[in-house]
C-alpha positions as a Markdown table, in Angstrom:
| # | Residue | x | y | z |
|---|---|---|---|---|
| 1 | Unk | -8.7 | 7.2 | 28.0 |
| 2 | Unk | -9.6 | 6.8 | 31.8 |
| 3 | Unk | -8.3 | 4.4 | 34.6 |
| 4 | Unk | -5.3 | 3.9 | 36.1 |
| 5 | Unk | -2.9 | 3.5 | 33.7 |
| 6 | Unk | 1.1 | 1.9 | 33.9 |
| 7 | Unk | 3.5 | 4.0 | 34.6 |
| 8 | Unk | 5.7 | 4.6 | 31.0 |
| 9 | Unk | 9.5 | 5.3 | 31.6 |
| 10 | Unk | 12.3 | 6.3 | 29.5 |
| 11 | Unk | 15.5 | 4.9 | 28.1 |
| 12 | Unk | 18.4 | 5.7 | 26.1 |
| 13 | Unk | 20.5 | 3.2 | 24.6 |
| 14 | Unk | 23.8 | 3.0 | 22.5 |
| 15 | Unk | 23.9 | 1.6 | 18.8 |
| 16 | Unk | 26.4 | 2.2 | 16.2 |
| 17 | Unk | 27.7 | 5.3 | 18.7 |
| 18 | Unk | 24.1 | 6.6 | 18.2 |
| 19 | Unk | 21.8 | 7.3 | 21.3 |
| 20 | Unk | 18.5 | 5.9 | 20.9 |
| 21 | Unk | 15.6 | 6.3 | 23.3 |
| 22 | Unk | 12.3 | 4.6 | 23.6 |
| 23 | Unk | 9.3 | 4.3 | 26.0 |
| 24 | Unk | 8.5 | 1.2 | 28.2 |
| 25 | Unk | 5.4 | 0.1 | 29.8 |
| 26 | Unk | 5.1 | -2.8 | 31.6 |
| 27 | Unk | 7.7 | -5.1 | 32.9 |
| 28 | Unk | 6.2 | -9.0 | 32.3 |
| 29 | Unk | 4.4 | -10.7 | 29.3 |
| 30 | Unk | 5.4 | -10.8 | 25.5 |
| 31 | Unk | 7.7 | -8.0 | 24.2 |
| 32 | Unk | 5.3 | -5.7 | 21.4 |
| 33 | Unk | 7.8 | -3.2 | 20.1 |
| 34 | Unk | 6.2 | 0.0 | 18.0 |
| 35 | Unk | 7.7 | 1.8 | 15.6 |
| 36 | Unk | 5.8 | 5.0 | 14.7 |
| 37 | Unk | 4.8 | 6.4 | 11.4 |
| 38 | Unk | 7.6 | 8.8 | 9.2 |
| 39 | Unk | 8.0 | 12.4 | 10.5 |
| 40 | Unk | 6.8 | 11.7 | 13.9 |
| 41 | Unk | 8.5 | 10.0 | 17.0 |
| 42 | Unk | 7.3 | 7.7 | 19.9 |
| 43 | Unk | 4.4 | 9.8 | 20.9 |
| 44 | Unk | 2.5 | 8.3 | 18.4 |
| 45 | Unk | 2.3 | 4.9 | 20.4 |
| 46 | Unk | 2.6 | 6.4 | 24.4 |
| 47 | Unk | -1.5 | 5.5 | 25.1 |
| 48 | Unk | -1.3 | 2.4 | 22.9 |
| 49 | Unk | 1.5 | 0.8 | 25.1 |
| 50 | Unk | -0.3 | 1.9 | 28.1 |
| 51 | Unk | -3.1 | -0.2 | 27.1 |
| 52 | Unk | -0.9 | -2.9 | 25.9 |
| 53 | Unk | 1.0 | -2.9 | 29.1 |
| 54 | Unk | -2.2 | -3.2 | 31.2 |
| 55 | Unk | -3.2 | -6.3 | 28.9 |
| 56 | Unk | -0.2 | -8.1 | 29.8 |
| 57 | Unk | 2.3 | -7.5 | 27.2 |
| 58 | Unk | 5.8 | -5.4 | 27.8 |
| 59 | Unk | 5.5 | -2.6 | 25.4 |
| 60 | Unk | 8.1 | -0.5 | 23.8 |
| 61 | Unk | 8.0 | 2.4 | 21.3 |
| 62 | Unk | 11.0 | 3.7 | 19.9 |
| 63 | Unk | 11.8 | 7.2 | 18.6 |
| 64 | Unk | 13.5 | 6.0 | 15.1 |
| 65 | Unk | 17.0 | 7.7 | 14.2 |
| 66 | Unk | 16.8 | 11.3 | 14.2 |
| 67 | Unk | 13.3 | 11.0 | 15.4 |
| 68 | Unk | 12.4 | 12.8 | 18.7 |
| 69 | Unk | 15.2 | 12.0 | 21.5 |
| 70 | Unk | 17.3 | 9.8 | 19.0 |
| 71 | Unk | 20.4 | 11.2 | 17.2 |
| 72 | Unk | 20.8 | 10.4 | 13.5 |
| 73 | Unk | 23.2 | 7.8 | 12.4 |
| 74 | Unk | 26.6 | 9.3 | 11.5 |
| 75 | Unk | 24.2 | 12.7 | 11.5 |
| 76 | Unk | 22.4 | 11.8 | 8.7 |
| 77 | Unk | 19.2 | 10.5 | 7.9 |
| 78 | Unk | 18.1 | 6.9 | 6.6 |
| 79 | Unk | 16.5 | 7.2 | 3.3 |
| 80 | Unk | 15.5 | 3.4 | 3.0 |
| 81 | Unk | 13.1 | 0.8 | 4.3 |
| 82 | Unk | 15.8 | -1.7 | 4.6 |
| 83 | Unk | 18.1 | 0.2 | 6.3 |
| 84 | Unk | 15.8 | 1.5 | 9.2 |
| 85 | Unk | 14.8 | -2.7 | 9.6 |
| 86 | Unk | 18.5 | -4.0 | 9.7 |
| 87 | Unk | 19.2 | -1.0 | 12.5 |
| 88 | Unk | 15.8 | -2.0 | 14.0 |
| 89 | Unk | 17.3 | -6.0 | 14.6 |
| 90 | Unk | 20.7 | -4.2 | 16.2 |
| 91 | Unk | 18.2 | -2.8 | 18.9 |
| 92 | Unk | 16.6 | -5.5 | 19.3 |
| 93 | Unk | 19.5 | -8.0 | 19.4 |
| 94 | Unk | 20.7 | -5.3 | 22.7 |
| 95 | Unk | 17.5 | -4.2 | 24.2 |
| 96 | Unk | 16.5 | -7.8 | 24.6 |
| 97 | Unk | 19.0 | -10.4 | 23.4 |
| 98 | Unk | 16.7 | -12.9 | 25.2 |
| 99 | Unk | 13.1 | -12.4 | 23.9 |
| 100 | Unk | 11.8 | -12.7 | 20.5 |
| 101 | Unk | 9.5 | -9.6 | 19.5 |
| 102 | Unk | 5.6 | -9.1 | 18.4 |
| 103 | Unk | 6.9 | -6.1 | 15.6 |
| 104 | Unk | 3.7 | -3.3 | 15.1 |
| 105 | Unk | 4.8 | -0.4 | 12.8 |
| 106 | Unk | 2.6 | 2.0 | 11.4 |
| 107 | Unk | 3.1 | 3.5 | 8.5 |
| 108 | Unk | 7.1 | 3.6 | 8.1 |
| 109 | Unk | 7.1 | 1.9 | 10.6 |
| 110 | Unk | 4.5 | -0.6 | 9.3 |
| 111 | Unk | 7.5 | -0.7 | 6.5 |
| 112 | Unk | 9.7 | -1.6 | 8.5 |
| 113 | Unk | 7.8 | -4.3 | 10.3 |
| 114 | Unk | 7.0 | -5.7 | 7.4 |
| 115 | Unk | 10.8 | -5.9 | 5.9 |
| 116 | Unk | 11.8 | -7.6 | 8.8 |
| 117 | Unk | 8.8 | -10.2 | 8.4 |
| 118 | Unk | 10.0 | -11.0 | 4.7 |
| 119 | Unk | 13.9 | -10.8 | 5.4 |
| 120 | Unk | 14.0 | -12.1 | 9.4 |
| 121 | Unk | 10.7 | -13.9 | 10.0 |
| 122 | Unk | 12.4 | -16.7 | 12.4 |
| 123 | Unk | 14.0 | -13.7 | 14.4 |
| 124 | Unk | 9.9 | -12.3 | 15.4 |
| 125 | Unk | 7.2 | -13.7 | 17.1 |
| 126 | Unk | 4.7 | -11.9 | 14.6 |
| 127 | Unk | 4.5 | -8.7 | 12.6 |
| 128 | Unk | 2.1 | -6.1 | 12.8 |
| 129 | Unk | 2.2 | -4.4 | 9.8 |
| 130 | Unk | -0.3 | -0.5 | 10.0 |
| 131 | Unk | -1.3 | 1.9 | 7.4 |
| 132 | Unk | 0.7 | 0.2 | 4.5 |
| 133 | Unk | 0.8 | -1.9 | 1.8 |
| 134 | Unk | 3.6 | -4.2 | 0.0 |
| 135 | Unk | 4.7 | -1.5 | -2.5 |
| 136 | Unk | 3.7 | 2.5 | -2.9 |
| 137 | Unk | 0.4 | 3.1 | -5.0 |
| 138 | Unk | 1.0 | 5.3 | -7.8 |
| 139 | Unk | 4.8 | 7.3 | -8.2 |
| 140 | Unk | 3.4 | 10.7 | -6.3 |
| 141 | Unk | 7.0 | 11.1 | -4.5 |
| 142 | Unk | 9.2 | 8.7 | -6.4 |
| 143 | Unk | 10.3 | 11.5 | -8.9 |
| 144 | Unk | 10.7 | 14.6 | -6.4 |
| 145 | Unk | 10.6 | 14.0 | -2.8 |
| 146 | Unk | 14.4 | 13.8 | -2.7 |
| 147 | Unk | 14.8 | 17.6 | -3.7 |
| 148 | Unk | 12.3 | 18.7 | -0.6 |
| 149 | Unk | 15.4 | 17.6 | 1.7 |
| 150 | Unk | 17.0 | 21.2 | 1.5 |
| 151 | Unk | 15.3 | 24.4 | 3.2 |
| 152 | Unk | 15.5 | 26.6 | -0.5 |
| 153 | Unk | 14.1 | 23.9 | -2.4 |
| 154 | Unk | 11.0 | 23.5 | -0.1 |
| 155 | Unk | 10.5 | 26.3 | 2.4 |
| 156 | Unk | 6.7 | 25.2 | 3.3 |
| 157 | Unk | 8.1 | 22.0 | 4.6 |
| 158 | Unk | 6.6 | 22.5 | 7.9 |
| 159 | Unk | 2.7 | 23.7 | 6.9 |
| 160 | Unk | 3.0 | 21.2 | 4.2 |
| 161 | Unk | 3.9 | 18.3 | 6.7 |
| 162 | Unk | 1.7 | 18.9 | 9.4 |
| 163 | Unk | -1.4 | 19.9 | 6.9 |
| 164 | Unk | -0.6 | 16.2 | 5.1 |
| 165 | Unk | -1.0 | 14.3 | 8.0 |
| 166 | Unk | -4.0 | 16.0 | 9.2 |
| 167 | Unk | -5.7 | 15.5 | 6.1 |
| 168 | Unk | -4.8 | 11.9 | 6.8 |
| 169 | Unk | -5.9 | 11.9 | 10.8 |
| 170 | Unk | -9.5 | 11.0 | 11.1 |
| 171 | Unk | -12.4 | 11.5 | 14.5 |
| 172 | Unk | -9.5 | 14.0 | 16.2 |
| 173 | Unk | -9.9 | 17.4 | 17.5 |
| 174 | Unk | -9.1 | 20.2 | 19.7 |
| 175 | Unk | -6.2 | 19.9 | 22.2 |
| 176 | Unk | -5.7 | 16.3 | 20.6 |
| 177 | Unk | -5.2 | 17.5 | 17.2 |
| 178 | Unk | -3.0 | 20.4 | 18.2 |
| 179 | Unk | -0.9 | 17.6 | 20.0 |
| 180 | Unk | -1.0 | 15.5 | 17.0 |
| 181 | Unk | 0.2 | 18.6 | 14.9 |
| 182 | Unk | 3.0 | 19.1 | 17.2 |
| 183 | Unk | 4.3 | 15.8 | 16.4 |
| 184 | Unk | 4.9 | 16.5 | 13.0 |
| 185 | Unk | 6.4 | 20.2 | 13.4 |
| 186 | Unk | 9.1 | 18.5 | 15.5 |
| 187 | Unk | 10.6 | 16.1 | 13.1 |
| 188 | Unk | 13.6 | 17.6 | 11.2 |
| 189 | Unk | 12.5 | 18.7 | 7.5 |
| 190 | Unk | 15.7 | 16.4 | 6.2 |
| 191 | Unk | 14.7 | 13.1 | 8.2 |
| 192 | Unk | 11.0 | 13.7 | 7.5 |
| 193 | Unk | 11.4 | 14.1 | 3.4 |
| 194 | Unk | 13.9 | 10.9 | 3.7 |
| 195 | Unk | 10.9 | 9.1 | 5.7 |
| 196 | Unk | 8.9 | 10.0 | 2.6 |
| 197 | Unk | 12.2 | 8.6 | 1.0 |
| 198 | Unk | 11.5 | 5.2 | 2.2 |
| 199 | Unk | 7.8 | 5.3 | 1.5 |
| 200 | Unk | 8.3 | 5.8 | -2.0 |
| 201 | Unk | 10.9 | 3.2 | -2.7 |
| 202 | Unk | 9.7 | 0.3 | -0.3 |
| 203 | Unk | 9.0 | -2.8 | -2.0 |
| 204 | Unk | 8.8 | -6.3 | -1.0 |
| 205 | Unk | 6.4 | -7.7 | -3.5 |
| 206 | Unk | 8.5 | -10.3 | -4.6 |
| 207 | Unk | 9.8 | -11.7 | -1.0 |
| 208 | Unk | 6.1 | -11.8 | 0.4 |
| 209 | Unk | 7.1 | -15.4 | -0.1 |
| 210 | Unk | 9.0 | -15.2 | 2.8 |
| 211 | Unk | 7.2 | -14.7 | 5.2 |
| 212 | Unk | 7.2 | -17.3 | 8.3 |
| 213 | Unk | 5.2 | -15.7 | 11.6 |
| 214 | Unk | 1.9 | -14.6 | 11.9 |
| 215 | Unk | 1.4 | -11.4 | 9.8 |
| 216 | Unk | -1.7 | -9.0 | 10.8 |
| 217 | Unk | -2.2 | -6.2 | 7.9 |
| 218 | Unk | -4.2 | -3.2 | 8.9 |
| 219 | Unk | -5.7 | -0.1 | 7.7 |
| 220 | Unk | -8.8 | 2.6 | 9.2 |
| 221 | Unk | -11.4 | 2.7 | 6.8 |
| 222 | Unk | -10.8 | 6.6 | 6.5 |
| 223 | Unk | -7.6 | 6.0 | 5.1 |
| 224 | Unk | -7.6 | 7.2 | 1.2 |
| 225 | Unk | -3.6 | 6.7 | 1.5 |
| 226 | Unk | -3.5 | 2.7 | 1.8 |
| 227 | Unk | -6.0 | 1.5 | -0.6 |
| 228 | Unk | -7.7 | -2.1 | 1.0 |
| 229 | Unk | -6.6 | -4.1 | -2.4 |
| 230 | Unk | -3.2 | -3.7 | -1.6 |
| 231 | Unk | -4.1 | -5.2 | 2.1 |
| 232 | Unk | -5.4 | -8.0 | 0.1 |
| 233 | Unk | -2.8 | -8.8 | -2.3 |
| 234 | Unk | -0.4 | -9.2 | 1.0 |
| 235 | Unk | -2.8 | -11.9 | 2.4 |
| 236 | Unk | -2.8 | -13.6 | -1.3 |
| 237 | Unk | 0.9 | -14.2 | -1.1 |
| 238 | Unk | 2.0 | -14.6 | 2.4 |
| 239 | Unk | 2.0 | -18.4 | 2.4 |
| 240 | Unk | 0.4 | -21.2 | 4.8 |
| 241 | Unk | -2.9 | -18.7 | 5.9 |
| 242 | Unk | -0.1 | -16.5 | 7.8 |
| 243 | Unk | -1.4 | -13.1 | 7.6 |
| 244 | Unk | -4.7 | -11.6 | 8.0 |
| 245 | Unk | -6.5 | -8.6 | 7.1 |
| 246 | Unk | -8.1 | -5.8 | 9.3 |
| 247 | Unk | -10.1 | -2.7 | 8.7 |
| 248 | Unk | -10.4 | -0.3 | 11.4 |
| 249 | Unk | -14.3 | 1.1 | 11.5 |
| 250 | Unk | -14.0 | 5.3 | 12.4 |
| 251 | Unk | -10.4 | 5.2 | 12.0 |
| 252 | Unk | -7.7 | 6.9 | 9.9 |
| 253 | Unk | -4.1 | 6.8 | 9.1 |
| 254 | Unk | -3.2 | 6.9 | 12.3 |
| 255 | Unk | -5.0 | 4.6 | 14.0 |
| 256 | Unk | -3.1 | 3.8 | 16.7 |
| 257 | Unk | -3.1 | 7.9 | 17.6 |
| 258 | Unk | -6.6 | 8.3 | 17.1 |
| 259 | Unk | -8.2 | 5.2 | 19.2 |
| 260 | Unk | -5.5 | 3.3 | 21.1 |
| 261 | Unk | -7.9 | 1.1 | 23.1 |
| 262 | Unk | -10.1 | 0.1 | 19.4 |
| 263 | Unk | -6.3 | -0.4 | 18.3 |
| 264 | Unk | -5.0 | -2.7 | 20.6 |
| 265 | Unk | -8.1 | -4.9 | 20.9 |
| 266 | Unk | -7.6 | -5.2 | 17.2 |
| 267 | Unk | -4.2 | -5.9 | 17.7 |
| 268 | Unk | -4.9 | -8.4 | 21.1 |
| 269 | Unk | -7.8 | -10.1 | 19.4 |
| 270 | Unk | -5.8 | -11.3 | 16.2 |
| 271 | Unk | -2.7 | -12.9 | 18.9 |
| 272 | Unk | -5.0 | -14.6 | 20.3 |
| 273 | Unk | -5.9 | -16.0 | 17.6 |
| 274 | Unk | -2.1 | -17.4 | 16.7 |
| 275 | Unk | -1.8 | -18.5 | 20.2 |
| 276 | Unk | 0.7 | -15.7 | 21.2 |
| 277 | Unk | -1.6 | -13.5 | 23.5 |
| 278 | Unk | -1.1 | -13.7 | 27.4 |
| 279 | Unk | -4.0 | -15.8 | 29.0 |
């Protein structure tokens, strides 16, 4: 990335006697919170809301519970989908009580954007829902990724971790990929199995019905972890031509990572479309 960029600040806040902290950029235009994938934290979005923020929007990135700067709720960590959305509205409802959000999550955090678009959809502007579908494929950690939570039972944790997602990272290398590594090595082996947790176990097949605001579904074309039929049975049952489909060309699983400024124009292109871009 090149240019002069806005200036991205930190802030802690207070929820449930939990500190939180996230990244802003930008200070006018629609509010585009990001919530980054499992076993990472905000870093994952801090070009993307750069570019966001110079496009006009106010962009945010949080670092989930237990996640980066963010404590763990009562010191433990949140094994489902549903639980991280319902503590994702309590932040919202105190970061800003007077704006209604654009949602982008990738990953988990495309999980979690998309529980709140079935569950909350008047409470959103639109949800951006990254690198997942409706339900996991196949039952690969369903029957044991709960037992990798404890050191004995799984003492590769951190090689394994950071050698999955880099099988999953596509078009990065050198300093960037060390970076990206990084990212992984630092998340907790407890909170990044439970992230795996909520990946397994999150499905809202049955309450795509739901869904209200615009919905953009998204995944790189290098991504063998987020199959594109499960993209299009999303758009099949979102009523009223609500969501839309996007495949990112050179891309990965973490697309937003990997090119922020292909990303957002992704992103930008499809709200303005729905009206919700600024001019």
């Amino acid at each position: 990335m090149t240019g002069n960029l806005p200036e991205v600040t930190g802030h802690y806040v207070v929820i449930d006697k939990t500190r939180v902290y996230y990244d802003q950029c930008g200070s006018e235009g629609p509010v585009i919170l990001c919530i980054h994938p499992g076993g990472t934290n905000s870093m994952q979005f801090y070009e993307f809301i750069q570019v966001m923020a110079g496009r006009g929007f106010r962009a945010i990135a949080i670092d989930l519970p237990g996640h980066g700067k963010s404590y763990p709720i009562d010191w433990q960590p949140v094994r489902s989908m549903h639980d991280y959305a319902e503590f994702m509205r309590k932040f919202l409802r105190i970061v800003f009580p007077d704006d209604k959000p654009i949602v982008c999550g990738a990953a988990v955090g495309g999980g979690i954007a998309l529980e709140l678009a079935v569950d909350h959809p008047d409470e959103i502007l639109a949800a951006l829902v990254l690198d997942i579908t409706a339900a996991p494929e196949g039952d690969q950690f369903t029957r044991y990724c709960h037992w990798w939570e404890s050191p004995h039972a799984m003492p590769s944790w951190r090689d394994f971790a950071e050698r999955v997602a880099m099988s999953g990272v596509y078009g990065v290398s050198g300093d960037r990929l060390q970076e990206f590594r990084w990212q992984h090595r630092y998340c907790a082996q407890e909170v990044g199995t439970a992230d795996l947790q909520c990946w397994a176990t999150h499905d809202v097949r049955a309450r795509l019905g739901n869904v209200a605001c615009p919905l953009l579904v998204f995944k790189g074309e290098a991504d063998y972890w987020v199959p594109e039929e499960g993209l299009d049975a999303i758009v099949a049952a979102v009523p009223n031509g609500l969501a839309e489909k996007a495949i990112g060309r050179g891309m990965g699983h973490y697309a937003s990572f990997e090119a922020p400024e292909a990303m957002a124009t992704i992103v930008i292109d499809f709200l303005h479309r729905r009206g919700l871009a600024p001019v």
